[in-house]
PDB file with SEQRES, HELIX, SHEET and CRYST1 records, atoms N, CA, C and O in Angstrom:
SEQRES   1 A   84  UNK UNK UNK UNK UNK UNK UNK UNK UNK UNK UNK UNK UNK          
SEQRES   2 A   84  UNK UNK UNK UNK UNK UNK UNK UNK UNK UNK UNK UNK UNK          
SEQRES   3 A   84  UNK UNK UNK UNK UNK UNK UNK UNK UNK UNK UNK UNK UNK          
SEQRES   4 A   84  UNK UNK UNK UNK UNK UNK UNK UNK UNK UNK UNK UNK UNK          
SEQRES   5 A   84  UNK UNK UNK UNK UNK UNK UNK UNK UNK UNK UNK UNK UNK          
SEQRES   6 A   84  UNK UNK UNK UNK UNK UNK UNK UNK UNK UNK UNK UNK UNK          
SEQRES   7 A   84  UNK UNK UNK UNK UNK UNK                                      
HELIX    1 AA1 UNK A   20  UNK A   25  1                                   6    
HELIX    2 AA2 UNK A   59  UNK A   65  1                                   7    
HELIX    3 AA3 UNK A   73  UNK A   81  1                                   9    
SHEET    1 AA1 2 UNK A  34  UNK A  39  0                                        
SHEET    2 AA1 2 UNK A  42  UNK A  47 -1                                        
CRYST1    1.000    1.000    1.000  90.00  90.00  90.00 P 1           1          
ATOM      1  N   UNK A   1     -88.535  14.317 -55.473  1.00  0.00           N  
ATOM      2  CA  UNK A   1     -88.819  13.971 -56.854  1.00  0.00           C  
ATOM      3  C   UNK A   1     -87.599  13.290 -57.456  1.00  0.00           C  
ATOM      4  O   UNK A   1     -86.511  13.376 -56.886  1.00  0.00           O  
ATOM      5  N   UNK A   2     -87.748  12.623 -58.582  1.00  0.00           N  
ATOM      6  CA  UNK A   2     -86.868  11.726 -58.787  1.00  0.00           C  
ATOM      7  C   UNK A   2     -86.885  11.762 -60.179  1.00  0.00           C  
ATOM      8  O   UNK A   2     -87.807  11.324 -60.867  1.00  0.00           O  
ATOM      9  N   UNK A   3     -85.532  12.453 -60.729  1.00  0.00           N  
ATOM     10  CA  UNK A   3     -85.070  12.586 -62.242  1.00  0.00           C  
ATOM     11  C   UNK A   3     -85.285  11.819 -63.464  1.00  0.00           C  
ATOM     12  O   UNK A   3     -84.321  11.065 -63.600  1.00  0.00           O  
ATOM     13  N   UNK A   4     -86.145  11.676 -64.435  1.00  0.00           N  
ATOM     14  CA  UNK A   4     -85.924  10.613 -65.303  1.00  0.00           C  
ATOM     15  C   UNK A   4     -85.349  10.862 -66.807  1.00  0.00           C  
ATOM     16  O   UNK A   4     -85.722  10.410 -67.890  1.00  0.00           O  
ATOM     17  N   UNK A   5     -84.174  11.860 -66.415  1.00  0.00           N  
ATOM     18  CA  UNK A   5     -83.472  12.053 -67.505  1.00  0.00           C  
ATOM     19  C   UNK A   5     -84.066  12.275 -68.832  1.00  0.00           C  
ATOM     20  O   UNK A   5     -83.251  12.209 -69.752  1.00  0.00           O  
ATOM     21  N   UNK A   6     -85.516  12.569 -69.220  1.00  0.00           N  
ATOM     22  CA  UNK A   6     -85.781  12.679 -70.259  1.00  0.00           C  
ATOM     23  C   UNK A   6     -86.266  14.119 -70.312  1.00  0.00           C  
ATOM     24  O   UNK A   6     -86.480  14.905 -69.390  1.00  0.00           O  
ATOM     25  N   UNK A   7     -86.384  14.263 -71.617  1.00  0.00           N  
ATOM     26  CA  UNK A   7     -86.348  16.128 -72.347  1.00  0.00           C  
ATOM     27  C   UNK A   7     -87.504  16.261 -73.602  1.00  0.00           C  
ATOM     28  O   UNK A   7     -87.333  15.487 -74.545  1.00  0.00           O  
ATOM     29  N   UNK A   8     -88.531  17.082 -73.663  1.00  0.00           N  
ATOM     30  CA  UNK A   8     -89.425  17.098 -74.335  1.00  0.00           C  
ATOM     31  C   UNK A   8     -89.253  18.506 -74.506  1.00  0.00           C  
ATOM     32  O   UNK A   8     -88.592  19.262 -73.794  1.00  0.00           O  
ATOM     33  N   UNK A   9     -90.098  18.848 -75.799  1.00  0.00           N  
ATOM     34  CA  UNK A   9     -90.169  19.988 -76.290  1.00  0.00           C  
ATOM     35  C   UNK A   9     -91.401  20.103 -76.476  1.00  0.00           C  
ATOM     36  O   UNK A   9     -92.166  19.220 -76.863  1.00  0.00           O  
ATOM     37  N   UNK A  10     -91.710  21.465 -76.142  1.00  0.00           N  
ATOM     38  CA  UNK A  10     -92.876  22.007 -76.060  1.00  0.00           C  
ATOM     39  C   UNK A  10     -93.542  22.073 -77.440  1.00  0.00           C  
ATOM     40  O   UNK A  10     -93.145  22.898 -78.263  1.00  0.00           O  
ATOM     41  N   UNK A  11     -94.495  21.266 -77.701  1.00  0.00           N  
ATOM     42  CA  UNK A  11     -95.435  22.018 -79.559  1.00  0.00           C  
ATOM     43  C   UNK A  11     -95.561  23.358 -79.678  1.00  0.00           C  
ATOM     44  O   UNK A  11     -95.533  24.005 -78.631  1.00  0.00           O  
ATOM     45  N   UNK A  12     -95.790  24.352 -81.462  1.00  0.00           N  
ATOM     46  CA  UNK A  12     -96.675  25.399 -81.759  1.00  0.00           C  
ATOM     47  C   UNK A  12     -97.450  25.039 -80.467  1.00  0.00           C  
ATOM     48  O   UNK A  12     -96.884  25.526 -79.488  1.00  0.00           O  
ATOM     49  N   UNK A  13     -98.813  24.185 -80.087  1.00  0.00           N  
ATOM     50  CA  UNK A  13     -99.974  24.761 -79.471  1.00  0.00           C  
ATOM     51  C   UNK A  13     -99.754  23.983 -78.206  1.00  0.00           C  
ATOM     52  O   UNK A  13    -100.610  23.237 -77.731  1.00  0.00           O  
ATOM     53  N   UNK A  14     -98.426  24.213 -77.617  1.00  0.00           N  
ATOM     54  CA  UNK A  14     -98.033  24.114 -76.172  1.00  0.00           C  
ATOM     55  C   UNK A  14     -98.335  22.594 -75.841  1.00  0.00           C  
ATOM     56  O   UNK A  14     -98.495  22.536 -74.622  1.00  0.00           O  
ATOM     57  N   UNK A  15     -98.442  21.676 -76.257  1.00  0.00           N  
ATOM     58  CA  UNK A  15     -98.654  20.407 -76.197  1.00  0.00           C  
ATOM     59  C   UNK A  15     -96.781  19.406 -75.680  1.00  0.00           C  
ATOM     60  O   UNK A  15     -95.799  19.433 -76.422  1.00  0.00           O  
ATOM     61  N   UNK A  16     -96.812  18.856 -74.646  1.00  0.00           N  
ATOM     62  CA  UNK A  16     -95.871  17.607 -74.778  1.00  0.00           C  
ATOM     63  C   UNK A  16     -96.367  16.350 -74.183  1.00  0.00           C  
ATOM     64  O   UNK A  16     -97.216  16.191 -73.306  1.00  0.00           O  
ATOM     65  N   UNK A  17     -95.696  15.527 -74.811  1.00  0.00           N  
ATOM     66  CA  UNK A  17     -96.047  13.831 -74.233  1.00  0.00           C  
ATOM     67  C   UNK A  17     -95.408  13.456 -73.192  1.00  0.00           C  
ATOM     68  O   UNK A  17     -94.393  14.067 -72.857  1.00  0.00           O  
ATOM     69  N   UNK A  18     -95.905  12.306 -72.425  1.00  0.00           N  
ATOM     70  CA  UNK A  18     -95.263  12.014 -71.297  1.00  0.00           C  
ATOM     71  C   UNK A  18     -94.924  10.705 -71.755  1.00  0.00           C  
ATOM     72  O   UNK A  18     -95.647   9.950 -72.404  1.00  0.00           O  
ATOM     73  N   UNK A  19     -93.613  10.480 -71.309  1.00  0.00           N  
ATOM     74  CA  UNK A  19     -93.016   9.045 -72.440  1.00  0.00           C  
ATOM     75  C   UNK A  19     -93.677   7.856 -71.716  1.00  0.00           C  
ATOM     76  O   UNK A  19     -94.060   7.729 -70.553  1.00  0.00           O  
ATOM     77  N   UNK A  20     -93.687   7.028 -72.774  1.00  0.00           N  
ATOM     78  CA  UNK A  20     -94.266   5.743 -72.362  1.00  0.00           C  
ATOM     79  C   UNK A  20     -93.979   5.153 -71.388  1.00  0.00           C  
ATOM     80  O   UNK A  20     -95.008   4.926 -70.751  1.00  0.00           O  
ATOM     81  N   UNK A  21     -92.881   4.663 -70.781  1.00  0.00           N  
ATOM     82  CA  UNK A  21     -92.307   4.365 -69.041  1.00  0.00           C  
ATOM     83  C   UNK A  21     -92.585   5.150 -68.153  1.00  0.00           C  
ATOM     84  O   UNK A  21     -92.516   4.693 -67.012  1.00  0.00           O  
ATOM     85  N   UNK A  22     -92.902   6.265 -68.278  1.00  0.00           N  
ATOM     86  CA  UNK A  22     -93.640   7.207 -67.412  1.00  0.00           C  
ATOM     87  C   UNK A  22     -95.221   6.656 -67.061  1.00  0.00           C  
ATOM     88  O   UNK A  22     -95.752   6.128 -66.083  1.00  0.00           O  
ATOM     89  N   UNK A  23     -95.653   7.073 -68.383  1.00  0.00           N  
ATOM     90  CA  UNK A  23     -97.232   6.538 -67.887  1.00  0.00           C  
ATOM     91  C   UNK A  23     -97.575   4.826 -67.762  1.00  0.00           C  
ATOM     92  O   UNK A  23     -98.605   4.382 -67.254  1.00  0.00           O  
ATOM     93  N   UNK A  24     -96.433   3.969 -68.363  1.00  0.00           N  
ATOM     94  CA  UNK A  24     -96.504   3.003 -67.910  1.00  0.00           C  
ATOM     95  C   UNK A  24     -96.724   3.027 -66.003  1.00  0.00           C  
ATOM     96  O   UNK A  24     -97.710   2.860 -65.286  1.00  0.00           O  
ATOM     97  N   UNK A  25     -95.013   3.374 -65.669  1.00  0.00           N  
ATOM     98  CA  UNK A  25     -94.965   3.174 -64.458  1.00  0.00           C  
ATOM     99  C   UNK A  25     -96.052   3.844 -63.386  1.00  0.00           C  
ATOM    100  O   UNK A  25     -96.451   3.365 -62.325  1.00  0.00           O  
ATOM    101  N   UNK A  26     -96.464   5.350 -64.135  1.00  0.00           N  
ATOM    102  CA  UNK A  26     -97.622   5.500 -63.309  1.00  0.00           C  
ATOM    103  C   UNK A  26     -99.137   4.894 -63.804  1.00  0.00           C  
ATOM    104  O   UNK A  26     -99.896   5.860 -63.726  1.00  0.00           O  
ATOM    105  N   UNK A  27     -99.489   4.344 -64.024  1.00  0.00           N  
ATOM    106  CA  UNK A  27    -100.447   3.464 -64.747  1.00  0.00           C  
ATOM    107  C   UNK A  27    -101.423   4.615 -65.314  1.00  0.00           C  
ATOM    108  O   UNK A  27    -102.651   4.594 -65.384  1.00  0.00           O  
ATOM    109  N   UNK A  28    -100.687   5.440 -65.626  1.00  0.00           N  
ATOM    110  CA  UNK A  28    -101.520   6.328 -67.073  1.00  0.00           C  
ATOM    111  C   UNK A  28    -101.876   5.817 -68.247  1.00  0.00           C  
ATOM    112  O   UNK A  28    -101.053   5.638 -69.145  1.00  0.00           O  
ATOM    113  N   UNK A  29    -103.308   5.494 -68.372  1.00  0.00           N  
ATOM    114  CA  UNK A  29    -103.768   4.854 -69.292  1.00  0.00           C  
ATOM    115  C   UNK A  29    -104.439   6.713 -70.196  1.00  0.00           C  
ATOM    116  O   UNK A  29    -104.440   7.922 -69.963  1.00  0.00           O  
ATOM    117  N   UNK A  30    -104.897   5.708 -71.260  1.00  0.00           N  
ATOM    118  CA  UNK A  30    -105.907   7.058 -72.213  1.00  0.00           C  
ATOM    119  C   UNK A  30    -107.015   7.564 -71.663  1.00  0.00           C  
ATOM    120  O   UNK A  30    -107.776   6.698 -71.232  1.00  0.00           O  
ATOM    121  N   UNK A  31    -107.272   8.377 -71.566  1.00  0.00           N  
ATOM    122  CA  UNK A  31    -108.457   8.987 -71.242  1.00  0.00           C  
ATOM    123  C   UNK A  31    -108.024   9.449 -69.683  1.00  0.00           C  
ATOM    124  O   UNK A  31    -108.926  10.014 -69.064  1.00  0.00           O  
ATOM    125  N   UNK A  32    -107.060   9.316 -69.153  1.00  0.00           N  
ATOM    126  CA  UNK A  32    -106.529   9.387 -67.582  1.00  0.00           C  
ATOM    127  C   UNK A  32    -106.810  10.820 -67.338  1.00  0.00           C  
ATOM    128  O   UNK A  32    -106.309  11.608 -68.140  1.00  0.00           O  
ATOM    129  N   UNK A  33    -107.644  11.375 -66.208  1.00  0.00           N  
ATOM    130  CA  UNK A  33    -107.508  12.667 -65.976  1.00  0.00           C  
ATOM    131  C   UNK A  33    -106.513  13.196 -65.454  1.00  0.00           C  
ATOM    132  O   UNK A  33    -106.021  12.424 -64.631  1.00  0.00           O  
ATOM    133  N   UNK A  34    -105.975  14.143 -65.530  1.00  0.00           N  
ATOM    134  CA  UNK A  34    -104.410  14.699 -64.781  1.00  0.00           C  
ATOM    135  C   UNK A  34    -105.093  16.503 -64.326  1.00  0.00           C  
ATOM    136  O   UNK A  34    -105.699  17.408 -64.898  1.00  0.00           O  
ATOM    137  N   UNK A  35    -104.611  16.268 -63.194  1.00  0.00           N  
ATOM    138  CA  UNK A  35    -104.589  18.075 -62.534  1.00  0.00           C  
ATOM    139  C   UNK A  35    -103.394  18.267 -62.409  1.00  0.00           C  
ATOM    140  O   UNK A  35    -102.552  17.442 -62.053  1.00  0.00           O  
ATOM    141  N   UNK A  36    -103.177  19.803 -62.807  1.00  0.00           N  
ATOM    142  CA  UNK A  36    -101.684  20.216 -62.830  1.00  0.00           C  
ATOM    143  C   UNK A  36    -102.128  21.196 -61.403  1.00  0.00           C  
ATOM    144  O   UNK A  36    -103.222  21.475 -60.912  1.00  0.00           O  
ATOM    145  N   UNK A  37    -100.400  21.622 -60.949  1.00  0.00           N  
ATOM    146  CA  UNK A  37    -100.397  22.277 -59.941  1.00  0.00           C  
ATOM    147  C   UNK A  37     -99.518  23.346 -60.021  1.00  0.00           C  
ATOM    148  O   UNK A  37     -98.490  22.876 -60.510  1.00  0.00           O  
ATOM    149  N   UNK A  38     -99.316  24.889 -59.741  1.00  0.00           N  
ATOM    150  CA  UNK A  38     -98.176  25.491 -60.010  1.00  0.00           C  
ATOM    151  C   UNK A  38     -97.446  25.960 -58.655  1.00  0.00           C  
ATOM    152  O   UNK A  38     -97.912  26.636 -57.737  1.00  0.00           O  
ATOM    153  N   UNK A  39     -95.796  25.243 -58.842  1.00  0.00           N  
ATOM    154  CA  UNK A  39     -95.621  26.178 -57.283  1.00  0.00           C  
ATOM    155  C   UNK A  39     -94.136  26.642 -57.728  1.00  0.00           C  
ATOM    156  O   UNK A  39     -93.274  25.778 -57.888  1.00  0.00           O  
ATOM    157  N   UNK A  40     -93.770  28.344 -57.976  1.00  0.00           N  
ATOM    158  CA  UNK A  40     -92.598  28.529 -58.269  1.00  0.00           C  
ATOM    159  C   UNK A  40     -92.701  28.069 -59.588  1.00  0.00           C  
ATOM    160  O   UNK A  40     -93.803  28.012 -60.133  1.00  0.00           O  
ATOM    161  N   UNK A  41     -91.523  27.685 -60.240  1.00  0.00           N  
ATOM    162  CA  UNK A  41     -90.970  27.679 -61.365  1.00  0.00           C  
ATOM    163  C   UNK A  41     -91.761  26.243 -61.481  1.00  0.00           C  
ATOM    164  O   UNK A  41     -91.777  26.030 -62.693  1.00  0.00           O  
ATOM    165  N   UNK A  42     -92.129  25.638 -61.115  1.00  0.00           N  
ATOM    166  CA  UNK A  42     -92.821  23.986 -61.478  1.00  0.00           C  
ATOM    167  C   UNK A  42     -93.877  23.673 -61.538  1.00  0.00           C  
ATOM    168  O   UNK A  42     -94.709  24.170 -60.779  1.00  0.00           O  
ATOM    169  N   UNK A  43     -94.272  22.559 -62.644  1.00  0.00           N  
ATOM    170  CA  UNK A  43     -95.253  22.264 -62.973  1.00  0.00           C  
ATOM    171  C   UNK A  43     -95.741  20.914 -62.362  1.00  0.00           C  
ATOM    172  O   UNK A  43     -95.178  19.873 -62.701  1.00  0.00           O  
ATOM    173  N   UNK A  44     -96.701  20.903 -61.532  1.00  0.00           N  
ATOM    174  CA  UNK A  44     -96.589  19.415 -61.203  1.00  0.00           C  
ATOM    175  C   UNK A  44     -98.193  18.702 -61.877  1.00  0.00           C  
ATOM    176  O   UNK A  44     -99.163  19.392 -62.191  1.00  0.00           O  
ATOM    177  N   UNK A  45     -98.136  17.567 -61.950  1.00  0.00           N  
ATOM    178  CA  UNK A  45     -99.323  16.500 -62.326  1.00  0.00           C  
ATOM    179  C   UNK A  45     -99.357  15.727 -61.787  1.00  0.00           C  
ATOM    180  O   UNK A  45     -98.334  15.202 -61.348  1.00  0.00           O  
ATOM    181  N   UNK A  46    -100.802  15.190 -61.508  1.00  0.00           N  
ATOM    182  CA  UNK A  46    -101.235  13.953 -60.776  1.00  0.00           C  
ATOM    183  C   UNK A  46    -102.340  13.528 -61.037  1.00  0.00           C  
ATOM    184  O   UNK A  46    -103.090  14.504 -61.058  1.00  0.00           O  
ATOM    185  N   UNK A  47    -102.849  12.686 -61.237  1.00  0.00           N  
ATOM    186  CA  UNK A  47    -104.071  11.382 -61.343  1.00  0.00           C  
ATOM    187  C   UNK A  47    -104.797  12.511 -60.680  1.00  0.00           C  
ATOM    188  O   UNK A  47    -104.522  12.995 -59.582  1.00  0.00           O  
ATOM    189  N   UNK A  48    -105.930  12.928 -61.634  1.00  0.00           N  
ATOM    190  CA  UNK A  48    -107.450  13.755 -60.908  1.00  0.00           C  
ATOM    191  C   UNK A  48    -108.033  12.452 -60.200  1.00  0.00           C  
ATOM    192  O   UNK A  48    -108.160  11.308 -60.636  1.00  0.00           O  
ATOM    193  N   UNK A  49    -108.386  13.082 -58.801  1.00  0.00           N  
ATOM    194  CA  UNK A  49    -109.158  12.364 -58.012  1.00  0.00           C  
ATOM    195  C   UNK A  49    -110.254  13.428 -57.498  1.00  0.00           C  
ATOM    196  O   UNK A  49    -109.762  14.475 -57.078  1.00  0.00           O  
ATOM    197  N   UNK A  50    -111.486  13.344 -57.465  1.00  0.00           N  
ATOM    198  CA  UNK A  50    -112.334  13.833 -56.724  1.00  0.00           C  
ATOM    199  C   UNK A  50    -112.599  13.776 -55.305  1.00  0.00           C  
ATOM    200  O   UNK A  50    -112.124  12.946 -54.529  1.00  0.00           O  
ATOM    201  N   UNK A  51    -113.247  14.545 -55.074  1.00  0.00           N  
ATOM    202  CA  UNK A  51    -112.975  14.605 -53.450  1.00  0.00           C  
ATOM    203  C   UNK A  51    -113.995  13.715 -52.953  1.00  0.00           C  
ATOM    204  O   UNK A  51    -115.124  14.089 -53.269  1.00  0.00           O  
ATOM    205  N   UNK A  52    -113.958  12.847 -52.395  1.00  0.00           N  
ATOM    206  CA  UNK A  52    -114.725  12.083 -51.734  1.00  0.00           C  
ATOM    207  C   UNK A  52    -115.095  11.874 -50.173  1.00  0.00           C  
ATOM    208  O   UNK A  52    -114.024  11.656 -49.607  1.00  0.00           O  
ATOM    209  N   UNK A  53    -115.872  11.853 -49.485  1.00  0.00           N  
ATOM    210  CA  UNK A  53    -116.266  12.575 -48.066  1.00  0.00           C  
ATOM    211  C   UNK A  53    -116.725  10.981 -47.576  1.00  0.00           C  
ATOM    212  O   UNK A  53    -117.548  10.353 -48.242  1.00  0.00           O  
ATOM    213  N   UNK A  54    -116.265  10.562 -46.674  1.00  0.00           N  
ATOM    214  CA  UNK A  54    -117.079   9.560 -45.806  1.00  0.00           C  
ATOM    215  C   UNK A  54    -118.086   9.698 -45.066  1.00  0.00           C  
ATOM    216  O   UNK A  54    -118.159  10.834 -44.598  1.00  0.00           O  
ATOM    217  N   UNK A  55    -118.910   9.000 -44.758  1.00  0.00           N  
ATOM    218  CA  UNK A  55    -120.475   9.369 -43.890  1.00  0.00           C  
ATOM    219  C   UNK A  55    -120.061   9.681 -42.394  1.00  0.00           C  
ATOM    220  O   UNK A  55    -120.822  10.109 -41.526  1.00  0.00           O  
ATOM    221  N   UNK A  56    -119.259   9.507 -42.309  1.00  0.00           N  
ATOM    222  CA  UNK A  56    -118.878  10.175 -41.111  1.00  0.00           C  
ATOM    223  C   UNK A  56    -118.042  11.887 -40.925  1.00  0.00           C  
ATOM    224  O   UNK A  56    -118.335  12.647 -40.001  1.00  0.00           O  
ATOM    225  N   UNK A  57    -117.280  12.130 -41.712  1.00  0.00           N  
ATOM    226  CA  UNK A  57    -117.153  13.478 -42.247  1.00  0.00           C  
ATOM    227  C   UNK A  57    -117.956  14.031 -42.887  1.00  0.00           C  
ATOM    228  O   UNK A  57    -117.894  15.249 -43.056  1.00  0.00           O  
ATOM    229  N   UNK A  58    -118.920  13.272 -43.412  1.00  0.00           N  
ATOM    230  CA  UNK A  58    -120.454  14.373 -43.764  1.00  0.00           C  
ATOM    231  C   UNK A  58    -121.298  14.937 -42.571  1.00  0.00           C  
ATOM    232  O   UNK A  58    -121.935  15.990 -42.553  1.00  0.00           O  
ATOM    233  N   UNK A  59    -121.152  13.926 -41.493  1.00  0.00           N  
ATOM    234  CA  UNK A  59    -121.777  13.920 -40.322  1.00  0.00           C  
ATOM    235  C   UNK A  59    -121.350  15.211 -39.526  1.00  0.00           C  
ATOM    236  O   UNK A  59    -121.912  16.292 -39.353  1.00  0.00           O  
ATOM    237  N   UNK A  60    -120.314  14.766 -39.166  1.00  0.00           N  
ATOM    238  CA  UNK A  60    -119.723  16.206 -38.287  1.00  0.00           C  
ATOM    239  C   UNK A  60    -119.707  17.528 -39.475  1.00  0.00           C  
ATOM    240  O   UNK A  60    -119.630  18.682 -39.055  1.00  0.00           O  
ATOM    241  N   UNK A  61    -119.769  17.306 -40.672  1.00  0.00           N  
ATOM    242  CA  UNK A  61    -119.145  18.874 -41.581  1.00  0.00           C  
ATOM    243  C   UNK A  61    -120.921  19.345 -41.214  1.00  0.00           C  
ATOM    244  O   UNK A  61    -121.085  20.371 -40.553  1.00  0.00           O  
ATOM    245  N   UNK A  62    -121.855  18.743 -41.564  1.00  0.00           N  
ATOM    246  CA  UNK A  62    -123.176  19.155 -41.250  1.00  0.00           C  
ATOM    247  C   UNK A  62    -123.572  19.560 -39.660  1.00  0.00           C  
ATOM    248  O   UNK A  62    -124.267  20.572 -39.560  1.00  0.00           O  
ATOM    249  N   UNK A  63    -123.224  18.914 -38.479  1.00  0.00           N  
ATOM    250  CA  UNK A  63    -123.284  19.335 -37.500  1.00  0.00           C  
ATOM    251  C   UNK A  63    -122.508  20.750 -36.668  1.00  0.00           C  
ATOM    252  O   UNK A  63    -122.854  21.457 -35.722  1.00  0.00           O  
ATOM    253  N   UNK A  64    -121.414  20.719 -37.490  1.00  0.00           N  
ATOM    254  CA  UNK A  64    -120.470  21.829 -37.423  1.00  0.00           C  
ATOM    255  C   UNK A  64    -121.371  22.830 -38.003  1.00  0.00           C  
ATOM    256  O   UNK A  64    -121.779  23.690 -37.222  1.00  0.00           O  
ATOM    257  N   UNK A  65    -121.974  22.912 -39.896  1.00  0.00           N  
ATOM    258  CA  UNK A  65    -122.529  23.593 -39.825  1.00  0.00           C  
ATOM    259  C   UNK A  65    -123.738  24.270 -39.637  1.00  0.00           C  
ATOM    260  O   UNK A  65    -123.902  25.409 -40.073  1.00  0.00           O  
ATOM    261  N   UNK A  66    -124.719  23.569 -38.934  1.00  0.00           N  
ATOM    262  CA  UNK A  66    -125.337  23.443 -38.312  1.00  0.00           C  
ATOM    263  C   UNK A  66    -125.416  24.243 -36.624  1.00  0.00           C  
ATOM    264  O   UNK A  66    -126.473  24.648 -36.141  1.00  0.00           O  
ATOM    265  N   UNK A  67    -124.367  24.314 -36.088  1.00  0.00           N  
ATOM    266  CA  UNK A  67    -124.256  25.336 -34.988  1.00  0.00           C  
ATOM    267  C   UNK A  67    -123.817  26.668 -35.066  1.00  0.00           C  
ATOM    268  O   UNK A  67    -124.120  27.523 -34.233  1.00  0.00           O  
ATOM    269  N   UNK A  68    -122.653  26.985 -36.684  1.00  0.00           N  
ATOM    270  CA  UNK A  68    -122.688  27.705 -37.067  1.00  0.00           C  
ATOM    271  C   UNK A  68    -123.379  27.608 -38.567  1.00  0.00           C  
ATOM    272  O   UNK A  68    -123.281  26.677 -39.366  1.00  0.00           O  
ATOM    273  N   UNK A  69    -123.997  28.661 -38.687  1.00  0.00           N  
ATOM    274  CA  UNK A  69    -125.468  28.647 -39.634  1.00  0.00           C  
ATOM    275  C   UNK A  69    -124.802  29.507 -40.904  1.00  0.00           C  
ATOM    276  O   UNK A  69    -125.276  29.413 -42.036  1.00  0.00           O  
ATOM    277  N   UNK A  70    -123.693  30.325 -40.608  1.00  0.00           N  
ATOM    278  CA  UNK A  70    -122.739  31.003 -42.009  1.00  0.00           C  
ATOM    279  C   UNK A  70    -121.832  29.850 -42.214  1.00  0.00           C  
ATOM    280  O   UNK A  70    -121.454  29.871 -43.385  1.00  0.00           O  
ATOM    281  N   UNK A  71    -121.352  28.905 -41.594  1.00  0.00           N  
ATOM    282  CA  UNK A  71    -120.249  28.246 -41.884  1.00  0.00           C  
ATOM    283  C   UNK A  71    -120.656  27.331 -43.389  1.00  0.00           C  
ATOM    284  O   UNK A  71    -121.874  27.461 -43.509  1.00  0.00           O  
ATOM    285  N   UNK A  72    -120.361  26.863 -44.026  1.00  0.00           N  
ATOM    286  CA  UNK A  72    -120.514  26.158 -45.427  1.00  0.00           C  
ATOM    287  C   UNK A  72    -119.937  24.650 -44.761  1.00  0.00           C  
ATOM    288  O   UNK A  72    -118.873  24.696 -44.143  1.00  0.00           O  
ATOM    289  N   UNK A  73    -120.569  23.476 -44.883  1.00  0.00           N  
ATOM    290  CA  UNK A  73    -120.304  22.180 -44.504  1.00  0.00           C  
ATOM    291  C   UNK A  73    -118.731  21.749 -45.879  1.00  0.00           C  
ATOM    292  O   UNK A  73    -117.720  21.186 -45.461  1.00  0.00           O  
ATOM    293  N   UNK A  74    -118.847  22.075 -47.109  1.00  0.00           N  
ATOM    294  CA  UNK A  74    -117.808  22.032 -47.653  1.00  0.00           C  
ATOM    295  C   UNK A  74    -116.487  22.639 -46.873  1.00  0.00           C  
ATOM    296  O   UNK A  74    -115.422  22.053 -46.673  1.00  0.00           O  
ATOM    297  N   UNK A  75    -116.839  23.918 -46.507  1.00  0.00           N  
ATOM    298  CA  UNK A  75    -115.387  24.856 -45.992  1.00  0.00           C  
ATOM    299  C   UNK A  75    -115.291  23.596 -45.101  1.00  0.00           C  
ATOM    300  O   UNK A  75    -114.366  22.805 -45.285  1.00  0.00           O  
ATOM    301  N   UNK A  76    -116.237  23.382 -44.124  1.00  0.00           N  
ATOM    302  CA  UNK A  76    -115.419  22.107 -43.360  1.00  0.00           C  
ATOM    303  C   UNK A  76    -114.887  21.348 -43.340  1.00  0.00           C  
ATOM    304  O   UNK A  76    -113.840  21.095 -42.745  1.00  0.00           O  
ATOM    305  N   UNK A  77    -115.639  20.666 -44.155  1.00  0.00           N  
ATOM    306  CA  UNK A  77    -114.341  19.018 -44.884  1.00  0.00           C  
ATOM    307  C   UNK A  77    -113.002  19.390 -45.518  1.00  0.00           C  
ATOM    308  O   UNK A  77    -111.940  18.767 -45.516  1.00  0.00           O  
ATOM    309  N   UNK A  78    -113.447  21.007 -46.267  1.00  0.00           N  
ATOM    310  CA  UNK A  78    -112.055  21.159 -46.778  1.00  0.00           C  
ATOM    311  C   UNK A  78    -110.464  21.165 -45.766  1.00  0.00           C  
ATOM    312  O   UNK A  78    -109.335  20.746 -46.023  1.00  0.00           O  
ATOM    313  N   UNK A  79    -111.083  21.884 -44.503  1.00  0.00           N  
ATOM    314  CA  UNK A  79    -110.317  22.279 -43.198  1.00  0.00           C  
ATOM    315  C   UNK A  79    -110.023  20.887 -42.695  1.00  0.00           C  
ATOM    316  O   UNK A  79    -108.803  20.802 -42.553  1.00  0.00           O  
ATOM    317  N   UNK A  80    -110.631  19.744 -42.360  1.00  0.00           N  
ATOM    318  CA  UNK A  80    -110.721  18.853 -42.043  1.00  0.00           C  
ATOM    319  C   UNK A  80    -109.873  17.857 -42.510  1.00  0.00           C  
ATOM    320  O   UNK A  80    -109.239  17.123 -41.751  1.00  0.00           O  
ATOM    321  N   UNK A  81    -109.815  17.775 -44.118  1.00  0.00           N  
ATOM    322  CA  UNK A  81    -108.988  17.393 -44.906  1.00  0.00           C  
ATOM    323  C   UNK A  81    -107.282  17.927 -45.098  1.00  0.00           C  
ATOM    324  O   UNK A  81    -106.434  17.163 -45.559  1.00  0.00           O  
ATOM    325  N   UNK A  82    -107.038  19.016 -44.765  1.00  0.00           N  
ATOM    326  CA  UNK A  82    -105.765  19.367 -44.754  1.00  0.00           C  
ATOM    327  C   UNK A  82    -105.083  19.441 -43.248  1.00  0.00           C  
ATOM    328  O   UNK A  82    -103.948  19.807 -42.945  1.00  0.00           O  
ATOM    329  N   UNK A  83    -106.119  18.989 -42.441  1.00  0.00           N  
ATOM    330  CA  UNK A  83    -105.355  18.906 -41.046  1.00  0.00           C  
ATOM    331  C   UNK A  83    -104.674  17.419 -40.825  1.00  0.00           C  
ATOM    332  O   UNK A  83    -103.833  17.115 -39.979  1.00  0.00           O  
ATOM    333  N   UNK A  84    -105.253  16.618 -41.784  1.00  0.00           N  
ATOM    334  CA  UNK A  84    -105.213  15.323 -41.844  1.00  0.00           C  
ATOM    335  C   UNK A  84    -104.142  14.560 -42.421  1.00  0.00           C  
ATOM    336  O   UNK A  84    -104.195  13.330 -42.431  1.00  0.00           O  
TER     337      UNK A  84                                                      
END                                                                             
């Protein structure tokens, strides 16, 4: 991660801005969805992206579950996706 020297204060109702060269440089426009993440003492954010599955990882997550009949075709892609 890479420092950008700037300092915000938290609002009454827990609110701060992300300065304009920030969301410039990350092309944070209005309405931009952001997911936060917590690990330890840090807060992280990033551009919400949905999960999106190719027809070919739908293919095998269904055939997978399909031989096993408890397995969930989601749990698969999810497994699938972090091996990746």
């Amino acid at each position: 991660m890479k420092a950008t020297g700037v300092v915000r204060r938290i609002d009454q109702l827990g609110h701060f801005f992300i300065p304009k060269e920030i969301r410039k440089n990350l092309n944070i426009e209005d309405d931009t969805s952001l997911e936060s993440f917590v690990g330890g003492s840090k807060i992280i954010l990033q551009k919400y992206q949905p999960d999106t599955w190719s027809a070919g990882e739908l293919k095998e997550a269904l055939i997978a579950a399909a031989r096993d009949s408890e397995k969930d075709p989601l749990d698969y892609l999810r497994i699938q996706r972090k091996e990746h």
